[in-house]
N, C-alpha and C positions, 0 to 999 in steps of 0.2 A: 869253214862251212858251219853254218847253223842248222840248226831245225824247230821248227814250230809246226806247234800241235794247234787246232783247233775243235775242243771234244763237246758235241752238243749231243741233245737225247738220243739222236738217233743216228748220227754219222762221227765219227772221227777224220779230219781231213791233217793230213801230215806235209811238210813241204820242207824241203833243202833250200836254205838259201845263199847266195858271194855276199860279198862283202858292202855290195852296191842294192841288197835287196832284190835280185833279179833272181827267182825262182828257178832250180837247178833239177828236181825232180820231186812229185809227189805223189801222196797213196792215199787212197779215201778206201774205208773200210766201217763197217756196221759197227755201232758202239753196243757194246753187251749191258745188262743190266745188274748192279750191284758193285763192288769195289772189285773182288777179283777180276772179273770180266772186265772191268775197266782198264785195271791193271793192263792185263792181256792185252787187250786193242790197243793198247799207246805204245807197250814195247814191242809188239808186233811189226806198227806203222813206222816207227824208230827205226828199226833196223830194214825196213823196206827201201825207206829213203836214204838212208846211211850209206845201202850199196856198198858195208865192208870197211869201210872208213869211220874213223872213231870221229864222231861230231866236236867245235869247239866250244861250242853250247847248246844246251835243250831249252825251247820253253814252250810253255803249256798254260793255254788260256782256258778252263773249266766254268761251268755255271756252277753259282755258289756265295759261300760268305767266303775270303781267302784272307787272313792277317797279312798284313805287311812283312815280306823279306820272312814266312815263315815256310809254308807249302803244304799247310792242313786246308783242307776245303770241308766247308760244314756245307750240311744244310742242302743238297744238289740234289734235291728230291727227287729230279725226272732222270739223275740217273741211278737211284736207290742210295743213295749216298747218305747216312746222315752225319759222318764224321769220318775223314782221311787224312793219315800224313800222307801225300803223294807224292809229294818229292823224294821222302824216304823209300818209299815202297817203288818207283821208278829207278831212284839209284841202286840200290840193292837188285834190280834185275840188269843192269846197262854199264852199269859203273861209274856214270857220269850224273852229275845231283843238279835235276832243270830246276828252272826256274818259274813257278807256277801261280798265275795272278787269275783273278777274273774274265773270262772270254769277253765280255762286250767292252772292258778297257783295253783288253790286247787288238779289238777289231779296230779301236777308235786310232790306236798308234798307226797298226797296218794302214790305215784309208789316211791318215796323217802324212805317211811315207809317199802316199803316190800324189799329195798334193803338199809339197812342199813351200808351196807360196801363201800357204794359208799362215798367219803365225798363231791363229789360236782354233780348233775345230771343235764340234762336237759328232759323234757318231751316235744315232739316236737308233736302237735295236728294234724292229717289229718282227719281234716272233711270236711265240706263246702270252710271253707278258712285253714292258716296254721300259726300257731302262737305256739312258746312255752315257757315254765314256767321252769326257773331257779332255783333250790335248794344247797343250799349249808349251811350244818350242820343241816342240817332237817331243815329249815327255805327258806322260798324265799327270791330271791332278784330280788327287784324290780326295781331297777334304781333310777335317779335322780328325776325322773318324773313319775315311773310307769310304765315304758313301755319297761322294761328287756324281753328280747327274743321274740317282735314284730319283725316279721324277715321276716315274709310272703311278702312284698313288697320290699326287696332287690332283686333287677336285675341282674340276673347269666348269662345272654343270650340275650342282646343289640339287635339281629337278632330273638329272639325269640315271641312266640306267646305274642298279644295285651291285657295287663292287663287295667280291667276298672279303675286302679290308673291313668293310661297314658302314664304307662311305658311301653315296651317289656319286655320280658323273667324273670316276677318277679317269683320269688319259686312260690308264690299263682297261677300264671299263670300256672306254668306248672302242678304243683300237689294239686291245689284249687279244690275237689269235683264241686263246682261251673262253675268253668272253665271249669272242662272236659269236664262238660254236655254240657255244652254253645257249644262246641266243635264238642265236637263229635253229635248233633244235631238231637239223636234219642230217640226216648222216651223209658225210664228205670227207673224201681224203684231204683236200684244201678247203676249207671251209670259210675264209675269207676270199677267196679265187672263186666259190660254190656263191654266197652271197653277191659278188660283183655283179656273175653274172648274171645270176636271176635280177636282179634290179635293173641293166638293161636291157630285160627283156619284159618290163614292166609291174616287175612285181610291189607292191607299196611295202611290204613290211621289209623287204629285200633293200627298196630305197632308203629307209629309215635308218635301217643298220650303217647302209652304208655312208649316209650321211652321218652319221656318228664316227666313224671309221675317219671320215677327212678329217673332221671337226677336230679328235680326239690328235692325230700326227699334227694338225697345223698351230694346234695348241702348246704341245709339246716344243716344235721347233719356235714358234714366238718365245714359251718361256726359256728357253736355253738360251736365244739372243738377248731376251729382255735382264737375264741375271748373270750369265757368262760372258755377254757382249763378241759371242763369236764369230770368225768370220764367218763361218759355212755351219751349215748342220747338215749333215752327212745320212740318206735313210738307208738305213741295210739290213741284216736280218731277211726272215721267209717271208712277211709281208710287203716289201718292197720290189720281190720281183715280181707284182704285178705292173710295175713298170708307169708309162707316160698315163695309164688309167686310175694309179694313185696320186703320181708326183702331180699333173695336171691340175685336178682338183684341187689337189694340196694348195697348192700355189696359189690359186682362184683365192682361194679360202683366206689365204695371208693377205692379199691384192683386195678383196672386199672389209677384213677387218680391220686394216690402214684407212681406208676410206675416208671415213670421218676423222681420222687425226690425224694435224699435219707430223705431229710428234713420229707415230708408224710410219705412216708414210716416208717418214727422210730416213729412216733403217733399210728401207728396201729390203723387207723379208722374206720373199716371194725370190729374190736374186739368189739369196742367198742359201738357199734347200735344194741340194744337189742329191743327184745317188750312184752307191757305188757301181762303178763299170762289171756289167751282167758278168760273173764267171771268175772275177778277180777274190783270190785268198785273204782277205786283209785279213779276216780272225788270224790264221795260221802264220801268215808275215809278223802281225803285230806279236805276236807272243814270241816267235824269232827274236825280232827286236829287242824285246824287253830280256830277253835269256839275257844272265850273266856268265861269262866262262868260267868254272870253278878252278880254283887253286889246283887241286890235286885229286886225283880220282879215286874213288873206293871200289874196292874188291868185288866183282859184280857176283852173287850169289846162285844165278842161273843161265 
């Protein structure tokens, strides 16, 4: 048995899984804010799904900067974070030492896992900002440095809307959850879901956004094929379960900027933008996956 975590700002979702990847039991629980409380909620969700039994690996996919093969997470502002060992501070309550990577490359494995015919994917994240996670032979790739399919701050639109990088018209600009709200400047618990629909319900500054919104994902998903040459790019994350009222357009959008080249045109990029099936764990599977089972177990201290 494994277990993967999946910890965003505001949920932690935990999952057991065999050895085939088929989901054996899980816990979704409120993520706290700050490092202890994070703490707390992961060893909490841990032993939810454990049900008793000592797991053969932990992993744990976090927002963040995360070193390679270390388990220090920088930088995790939305969950008060700005420097963790976690992997130490998880082992020392559990006694087993996960394995803790990046959440949008742990999602990109998980969605990897359930499309095994793909040989190379991209998972492209629409949450708060927009960043995604390369696979290629069920494995990531991460770059020279780490930082494979950071793509959110490439500039599509020089005229377009003011990203807090200091650029115009970066992808994260246009289809940054963050942004939109920043934007569109009315209070909404979904504020990309709050913009849709007031655009069809005719509002023009509603439509604006939201044509930036496509523009900014169909942008994204060309550059991922155009430089990863992937098969699929995968949309997931909180803005994608707006469902056939984003992927739709998307797709338009790819279908019209092929148009005039036969070059696009023969990528068929519009085929290739799937998303993930409503309700399925990839974050929480994928960081399973990537768990490595540690040698020998340390002395759990609570």
């Amino acid at each position: 048995m494994r277990i993967g975590l999946d910890v965003g700002g505001t949920k932690i979702l935990a999952v057991a899984v065999d050895g085939e990847s088929r989901v054996l039991a899980s816990e979704r629980r409120p993520t706290g804010w700050g490092a202890d409380a994070v703490v707390d909620g992961i060893v909490a969700a841990i032993a939810a799904v454990a049900g008793g039994a000592q797991p053969d690996a932990v992993g744990i996919g976090v927002p963040g900067q995360i070193a390679p093969a270390g388990g220090v997470v920088r930088h995790a502002l939305n969950l008060g974070i700005e420097q963790l060992d976690l992997a130490a501070a998880v082992a020392r309550r559990t006694g087993i030492r996960p394995t803790v990577d990046n959440d949008v490359r742990a999602a990109a494995v998980g969605a990897a896992a359930r499309m095994p015919d793909a040989g190379a994917l991209a998972y492209l994240n629409l949450g708060t900002g927009v960043a995604a996670g390369i696979v290629v032979g069920g494995m990531p790739w991460r770059g020279a440095r780490g930082a494979a399919g950071e793509i959110g701050h490439v500039s599509v639109d020089p005229a377009g809307p003011l990203c807090p990088c200091g650029q115009r018209g970066c992808i994260e600009a246009l289809a940054g959850g963050a942004n939109v709200a920043a934007r569109w400047r009315r209070p909404a618990d979904l504020p990309v879901a709050a913009v849709f629909d007031a655009a069809d319900a005719g509002d023009p500054e509603a439509e604006a956004i939201r044509s930036d919104v496509v523009w900014g994902v169909a942008a994204a998903a060309q550059l991922l094929v155009l430089t990863a040459d992937v098969d699929v790019v995968v949309l997931g994350g909180g803005v994608s379960h707006l469902g056939e009222r984003l992927h739709a357009p998307v797709r338009a959008a790819l279908r019209q900027a092929a148009s005039g080249s036969t070059f696009l045109t023969s990528l068929d990029l519009a085929r290739r933008v799937v998303a993930v099936p409503d309700g399925d764990p990839v974050g929480a599977v994928g960081a399973a996956l990537l768990a490595v089972p540690a040698p020998g177990r340390v002395a759990a201290g609570v």
